[in-house]
C-alpha positions in Angstrom: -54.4 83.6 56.9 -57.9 84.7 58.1 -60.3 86.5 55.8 -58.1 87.0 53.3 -55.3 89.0 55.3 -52.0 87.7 55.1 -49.3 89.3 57.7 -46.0 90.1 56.5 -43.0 91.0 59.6 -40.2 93.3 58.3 -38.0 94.1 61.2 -40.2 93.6 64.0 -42.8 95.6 62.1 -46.0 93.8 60.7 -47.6 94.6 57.9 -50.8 93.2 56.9 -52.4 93.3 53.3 -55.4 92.4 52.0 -55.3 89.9 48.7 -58.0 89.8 46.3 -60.0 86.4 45.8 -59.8 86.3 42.5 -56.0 86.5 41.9 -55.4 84.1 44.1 -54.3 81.0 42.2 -56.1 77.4 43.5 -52.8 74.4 44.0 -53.1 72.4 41.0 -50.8 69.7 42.4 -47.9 68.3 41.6 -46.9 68.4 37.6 -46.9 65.4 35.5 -43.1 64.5 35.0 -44.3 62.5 31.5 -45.4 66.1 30.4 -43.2 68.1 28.9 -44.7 71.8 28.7 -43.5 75.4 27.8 -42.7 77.6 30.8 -43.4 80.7 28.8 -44.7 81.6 25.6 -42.5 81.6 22.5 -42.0 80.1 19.1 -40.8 76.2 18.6 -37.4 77.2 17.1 -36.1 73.5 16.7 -36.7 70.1 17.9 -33.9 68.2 18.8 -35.4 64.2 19.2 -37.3 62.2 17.6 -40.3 60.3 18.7 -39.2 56.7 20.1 -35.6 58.3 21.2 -34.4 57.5 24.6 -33.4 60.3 26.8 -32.1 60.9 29.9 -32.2 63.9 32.6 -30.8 66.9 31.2 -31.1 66.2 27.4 -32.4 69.4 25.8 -35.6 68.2 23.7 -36.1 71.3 21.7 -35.5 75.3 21.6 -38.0 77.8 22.5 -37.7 81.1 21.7 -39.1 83.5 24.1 -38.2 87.5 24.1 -35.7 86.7 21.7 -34.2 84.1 23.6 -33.4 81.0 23.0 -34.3 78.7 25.9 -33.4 74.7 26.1 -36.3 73.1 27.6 -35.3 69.8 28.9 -35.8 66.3 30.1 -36.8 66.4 34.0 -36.7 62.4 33.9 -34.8 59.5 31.9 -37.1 58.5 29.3 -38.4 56.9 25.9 -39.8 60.5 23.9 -43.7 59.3 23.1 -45.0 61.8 21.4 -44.7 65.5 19.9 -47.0 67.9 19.6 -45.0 70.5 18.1 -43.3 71.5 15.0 -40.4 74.0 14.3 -41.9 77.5 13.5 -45.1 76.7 15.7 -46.1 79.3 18.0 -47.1 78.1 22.1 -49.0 79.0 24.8 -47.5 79.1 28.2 -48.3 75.8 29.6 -49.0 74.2 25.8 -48.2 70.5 26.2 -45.3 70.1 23.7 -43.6 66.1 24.7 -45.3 63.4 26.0 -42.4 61.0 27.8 -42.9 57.1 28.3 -41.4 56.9 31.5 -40.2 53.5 32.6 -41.4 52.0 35.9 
């Protein structure tokens, strides 16, 4: 990528575009695995642990509903739940933190 061109080959045909500097989005590394967040925004329709619960990978933590959808969001890691900073009927942002995990070592 030089200047801000990026070249795009469809078929032995290139194609080059322009991208604007202010949509481009800066890497902001790898996400925190004890950080639970919401992918989209939505409504906290029901949490299903308790802080102090132990979890493993795949346990659905709460409901979020989003475009009236109900989507799990779920443990990425085994884990002891530390702390929630959400209630049923609250409404997030995307990216909100909603579960802090105690992961163990």
């Amino acid at each position: 990528m030089e200047n801000n061109l990026d070249k795009l080959i469809i078929d032995d045909t290139e194609y080059v575009t322009e991208v604007p500097e202010h949509s481009r989005k800066p890497y902001e590394g790898v996400p925190d695995p004890s950080e639970i967040k919401a992918f989209i925004p939505g409504i906290i329709v029901e949490i299903k642990v308790s802080e102090g619960d132990s979890i493993e990978t795949g346990t659905v933590l709460l409901l979020l509903d989003a475009m009236k959808m109900h989507n799990e969001v779920c443990s990425g890691k085994n884990g002891i739940i530390g702390k929630i900073h959400v209630s049923a009927g609250d409404s997030v942002q995307k990216n909100q933190l909603l579960i802090n995990l105690i992961i163990p070592e």
